[in-house]
Structures are given as structure tokens and as C-alpha cells.
C-alpha positions in Angstrom: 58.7 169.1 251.3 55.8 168.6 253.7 52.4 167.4 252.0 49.4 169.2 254.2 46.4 168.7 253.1 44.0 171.5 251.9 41.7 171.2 255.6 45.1 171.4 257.1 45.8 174.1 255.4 42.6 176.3 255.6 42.3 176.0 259.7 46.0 177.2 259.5 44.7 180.2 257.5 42.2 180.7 260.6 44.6 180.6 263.4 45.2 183.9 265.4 47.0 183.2 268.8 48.5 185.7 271.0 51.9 186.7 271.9 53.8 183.2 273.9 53.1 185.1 277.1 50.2 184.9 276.6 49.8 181.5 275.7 49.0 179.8 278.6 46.3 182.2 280.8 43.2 182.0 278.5 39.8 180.6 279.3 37.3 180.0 276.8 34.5 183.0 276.9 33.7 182.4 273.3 32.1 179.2 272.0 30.0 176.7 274.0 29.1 173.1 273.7 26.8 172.0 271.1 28.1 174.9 268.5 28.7 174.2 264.7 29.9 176.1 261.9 29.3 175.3 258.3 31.5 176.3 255.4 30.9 176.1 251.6 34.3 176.2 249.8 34.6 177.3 245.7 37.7 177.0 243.8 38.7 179.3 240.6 40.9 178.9 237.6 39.7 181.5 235.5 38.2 184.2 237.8 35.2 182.0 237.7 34.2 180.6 241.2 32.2 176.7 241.3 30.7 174.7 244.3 34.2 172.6 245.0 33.0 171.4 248.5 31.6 171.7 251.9 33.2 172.0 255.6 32.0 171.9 259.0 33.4 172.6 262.5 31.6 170.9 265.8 32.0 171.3 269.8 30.7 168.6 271.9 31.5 168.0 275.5 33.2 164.6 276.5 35.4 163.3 278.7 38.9 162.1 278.1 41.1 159.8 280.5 38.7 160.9 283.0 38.7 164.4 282.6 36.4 166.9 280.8 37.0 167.8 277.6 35.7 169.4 274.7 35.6 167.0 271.5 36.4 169.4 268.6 35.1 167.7 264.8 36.4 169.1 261.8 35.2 167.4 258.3 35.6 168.2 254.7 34.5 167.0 251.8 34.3 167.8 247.8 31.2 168.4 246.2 30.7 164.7 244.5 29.8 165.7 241.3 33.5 166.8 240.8 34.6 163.8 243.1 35.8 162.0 239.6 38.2 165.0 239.6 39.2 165.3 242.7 38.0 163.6 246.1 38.3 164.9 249.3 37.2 163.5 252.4 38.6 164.8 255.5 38.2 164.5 259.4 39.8 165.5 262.2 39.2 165.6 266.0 40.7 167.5 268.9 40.1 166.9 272.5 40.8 169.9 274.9 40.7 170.3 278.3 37.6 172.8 279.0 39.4 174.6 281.1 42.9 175.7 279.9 42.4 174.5 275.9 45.4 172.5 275.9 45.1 169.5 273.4 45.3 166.2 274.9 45.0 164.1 271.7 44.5 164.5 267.4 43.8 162.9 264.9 43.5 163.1 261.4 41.7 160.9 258.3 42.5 162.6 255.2 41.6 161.3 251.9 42.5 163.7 249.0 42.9 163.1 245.6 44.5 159.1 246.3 46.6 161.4 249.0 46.1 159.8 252.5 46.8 160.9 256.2 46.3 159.0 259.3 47.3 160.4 262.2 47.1 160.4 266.3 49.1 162.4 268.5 48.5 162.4 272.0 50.2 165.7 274.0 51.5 165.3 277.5 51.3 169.0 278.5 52.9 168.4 281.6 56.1 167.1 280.7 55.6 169.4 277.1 56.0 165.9 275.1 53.8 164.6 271.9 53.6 161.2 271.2 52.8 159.6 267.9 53.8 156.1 266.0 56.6 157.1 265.1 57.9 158.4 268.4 58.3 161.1 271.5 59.0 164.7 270.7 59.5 167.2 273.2 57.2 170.4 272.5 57.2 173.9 274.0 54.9 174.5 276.5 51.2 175.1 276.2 51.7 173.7 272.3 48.4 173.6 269.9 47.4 171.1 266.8 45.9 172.1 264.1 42.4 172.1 264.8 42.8 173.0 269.1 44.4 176.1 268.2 41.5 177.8 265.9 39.2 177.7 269.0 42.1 178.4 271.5 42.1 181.4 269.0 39.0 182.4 269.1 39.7 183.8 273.0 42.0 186.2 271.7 41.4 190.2 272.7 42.4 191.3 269.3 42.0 195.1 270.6 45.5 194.5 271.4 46.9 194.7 268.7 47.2 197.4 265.9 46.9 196.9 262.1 50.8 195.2 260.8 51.3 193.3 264.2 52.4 190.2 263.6 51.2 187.6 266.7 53.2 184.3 267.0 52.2 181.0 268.2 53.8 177.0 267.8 51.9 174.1 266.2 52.8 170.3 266.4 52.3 168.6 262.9 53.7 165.8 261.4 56.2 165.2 263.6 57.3 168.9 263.8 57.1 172.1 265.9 56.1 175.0 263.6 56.7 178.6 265.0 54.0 180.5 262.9 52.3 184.0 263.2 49.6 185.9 261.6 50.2 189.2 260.8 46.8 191.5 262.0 45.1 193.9 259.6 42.6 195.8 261.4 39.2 195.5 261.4 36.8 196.0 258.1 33.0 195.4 256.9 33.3 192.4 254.2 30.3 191.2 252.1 29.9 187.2 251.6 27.9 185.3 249.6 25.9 184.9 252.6 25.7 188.2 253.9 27.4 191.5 255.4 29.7 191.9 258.5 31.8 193.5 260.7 34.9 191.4 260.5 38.4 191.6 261.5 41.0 191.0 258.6 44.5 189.1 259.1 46.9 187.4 257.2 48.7 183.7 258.2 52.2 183.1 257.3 51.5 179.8 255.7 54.0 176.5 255.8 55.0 175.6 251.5 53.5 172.2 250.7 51.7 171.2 248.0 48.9 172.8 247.7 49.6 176.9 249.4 53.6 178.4 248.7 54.9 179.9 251.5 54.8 183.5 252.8 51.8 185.7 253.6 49.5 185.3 250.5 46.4 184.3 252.6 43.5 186.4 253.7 41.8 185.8 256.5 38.0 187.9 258.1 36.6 186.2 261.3 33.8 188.1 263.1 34.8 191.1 264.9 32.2 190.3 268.1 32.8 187.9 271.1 32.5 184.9 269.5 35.7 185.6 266.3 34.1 182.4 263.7 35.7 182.6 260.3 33.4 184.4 258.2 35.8 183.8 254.8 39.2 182.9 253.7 40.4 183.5 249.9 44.1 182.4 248.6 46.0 181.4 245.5 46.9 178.1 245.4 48.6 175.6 243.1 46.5 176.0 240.3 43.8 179.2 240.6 42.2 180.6 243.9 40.2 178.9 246.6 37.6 180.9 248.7 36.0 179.6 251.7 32.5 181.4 253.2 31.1 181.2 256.3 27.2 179.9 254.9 25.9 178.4 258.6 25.9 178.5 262.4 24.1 177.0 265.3 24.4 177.5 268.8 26.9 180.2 269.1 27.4 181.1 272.8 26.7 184.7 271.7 24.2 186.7 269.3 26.3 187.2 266.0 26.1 191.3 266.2 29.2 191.3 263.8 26.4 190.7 261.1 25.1 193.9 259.6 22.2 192.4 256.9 21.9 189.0 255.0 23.0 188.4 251.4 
């Protein structure tokens, strides 16, 4: 059984790709450089949510093997006062080409609980190869990671689709091509902890590991305006129910007009 960890797991629960012919034509007309996005996550045994952590989601331009590139940071951590319980501190890194939003290289530092990840991948998207430590795997074209797909996402027309589509896509982890979908819901008005939008609702087949089971149990709002950030995530896991809420933003490329009032 594959052990993801739980950052791993929640961007998979915010992945929406299109259909594989679409794949490969998007450009990026929804998030610009300098943008971050900042998450507080609460976990529930009892019905009873408490402050488990914090996440955040960066863009910063860059330039990789001579070629210009967004650097995409994802980090996670528990709140410390339950660190003696459980400690997470988590970081990955993307770097995409700015112009088609194929991943040229991940990583991964995960630190969960005595768990640990380290990880590097670099992606050869013109021979559709991924390279890590432990060898040379081919890939199918235009292939994502984990973290280069939730922005790759993000360009998606979801008018496209109608409520119980399901939209596939393939991720590269741990050695291993995924084929994955999310299955769309249609579009809704949810209320956070943080304030009221317009939001569009899917649900992520998910990979069994240690933490999520299998299947579609996942749900998933992002913003229904041009620039689609994850506004909250709830699922069972293990042990209770984790919800993730969208509490922060700067720098979005667009006004957030999904947002109807604040908390």
C-alpha cells in the first residue's frame, strides 16, 4: 500500500483537469506571479472541529535550465501546540514552464508524524520520461505531479462539463503513473468560516493509503470565477473528518467576484 502524505493528499482532492485531449493546449489565464493562497486546516473526531494546522500555496517566476518558469511552493504544517501529537511539516516545489504548464522538476520534504518523504523527480516532457533515484520511467505525454497539476487545473473551462461528468487526467508519484478523475458536481453557493461564495463543487477519486480509503468520498468547492482557488475541502479520513478553508489570498491575477459577503 502506498503511504501519501496528508499534503499529498489534499492537493489531490483539488485537482480538476480536462479530458486527455485536452491536456496539452492550455495556457495559463488564471493566476499570475507573486500570488499566494493560505489555508487553515481543522480536524474532527467527534463532530467537533480544532485548529490542526496551516497551509500555503505560492507562485514566483524563475528560471530553470535556462528557461522561464514558474516556481510553485506548497507548505504545511500542524498547529504546534498539538505538534506533541502529531507533527507535520511539509514542502513541496514545482517548476513549470510558463507557457505550456508542463512540470520540469518536484520535490517533496515531508515530515509527518516520524513519517518522512524526500523526493525529486525531474520530467523530460519531450521524450515523456521521469527521472528519479531510483530510476527512468516512461510517462504519457503532457504528464502532471502533484502540486503542477492543481494550477494546470485552475485553466480549466468547467462550463464544459455538466453535473456527474467525470474528467480524467494522469499523475507521476512515487514511482507510478496514476490515471485519476474527478467526478464534477455543478456549481453551488457554500458558506466558510471565512466567508460566502459562489463555488463550483466536485468530487476526486482518491488513491487508498494511509490516511484517505479509496473511492469518491472527498468534497471539493473552488471558486466559480476566472481565477478557480480552492475555497474548502472536507473528508473522512482514518480516524474522524478533516476540513480545509480557504482563510487568505494575495495577488490573484483577478478580483475574487465568486465572493458574495465575508464571514
Amino acid at each position: 500500500m502506498k503511504k501519501f502524505s496528508l499534503l499529498s493528499l489534499l492537493i489531490l482532492s483539488v485537482v480538476s483537469l480536462s479530458a486527455f485531449d485536452d491536456f496539452c493546449g492550455i495556457s495559463n489565464t488564471s493566476f499570475m506571479d507573486g500570488e499566494n493562497i493560505r489555508f487553515k486546516v481543522y480536524y474532527s473526531v467527534i463532530g467537533i472541529y480544532v485548529d490542526a494546522g496551516d497551509a500555503s500555496f505560492t507562485v514566483q517566476k524563475s528560471s530553470y535550465n535556462n528557461k522561464p518558469v514558474y516556481h510553485l511552493t506548497g507548505i504545511g504544517t500542524s498547529n504546534p501546540k498539538y505538534d506533541w501529537i502529531f507533527k507535520v511539516r511539509d514542502k513541496y516545489e514545482s517548476f513549470i514552464d510558463t507557457a505550456s504548464l508542463r512540470p520540469y522538476r518536484f520535490q517533496r520534504d515531508v515530515y509527518e508524524g516520524g513519517y518522512t518523504i524526500k523526493e525529486n523527480v525531474s520530467f523530460d516532457q519531450q521524450k515523456h520520461r521521469a527521472e528519479t533515484k531510483k530510476g527512468n520511467y516512461p510517462v504519457p505525454p503532457c504528464v502532471q505531479d502533484v502540486l503542477s497539476a492543481i494550477y494546470y487545473a485552475r485553466n480549466i473551462d468547467f462550463d464544459k462539463y455538466k453535473p456527474g461528468d467525470k474528467i480524467p487526467f494522469n499523475m507521476f508519484i512515487d514511482e507510478q503513473v496514476y490515471p485519476l478523475f474527478i467526478r464534477y458536481l455543478g456549481k453551488e453557493v457554500i458558506k466558510t468560516r471565512f466567508g460566502r461564495y459562489r463555488a463550483i463543487r466536485f468530487r476526486p477519486m482518491l488513491i487508498s493509503g494511509t490516511i484517505f480509503s479509496g473511492g469518491e468520498k472527498m468534497n471539493v468547492w473552488v471558486s466559480d470565477d476566472r481565477n478557480h482557488i480552492p475555497l474548502r475541502i472536507e473528508s473522512p479520513i482514518t480516524v474522524g473528518s478533516v476540513k480545509v478553508d480557504m482563510k487568505g489570498y494575495a495577488n490573484l491575477r483577478y478580483p475574487l467576484t465568486a465572493r458574495i459577503s465575508g464571514n
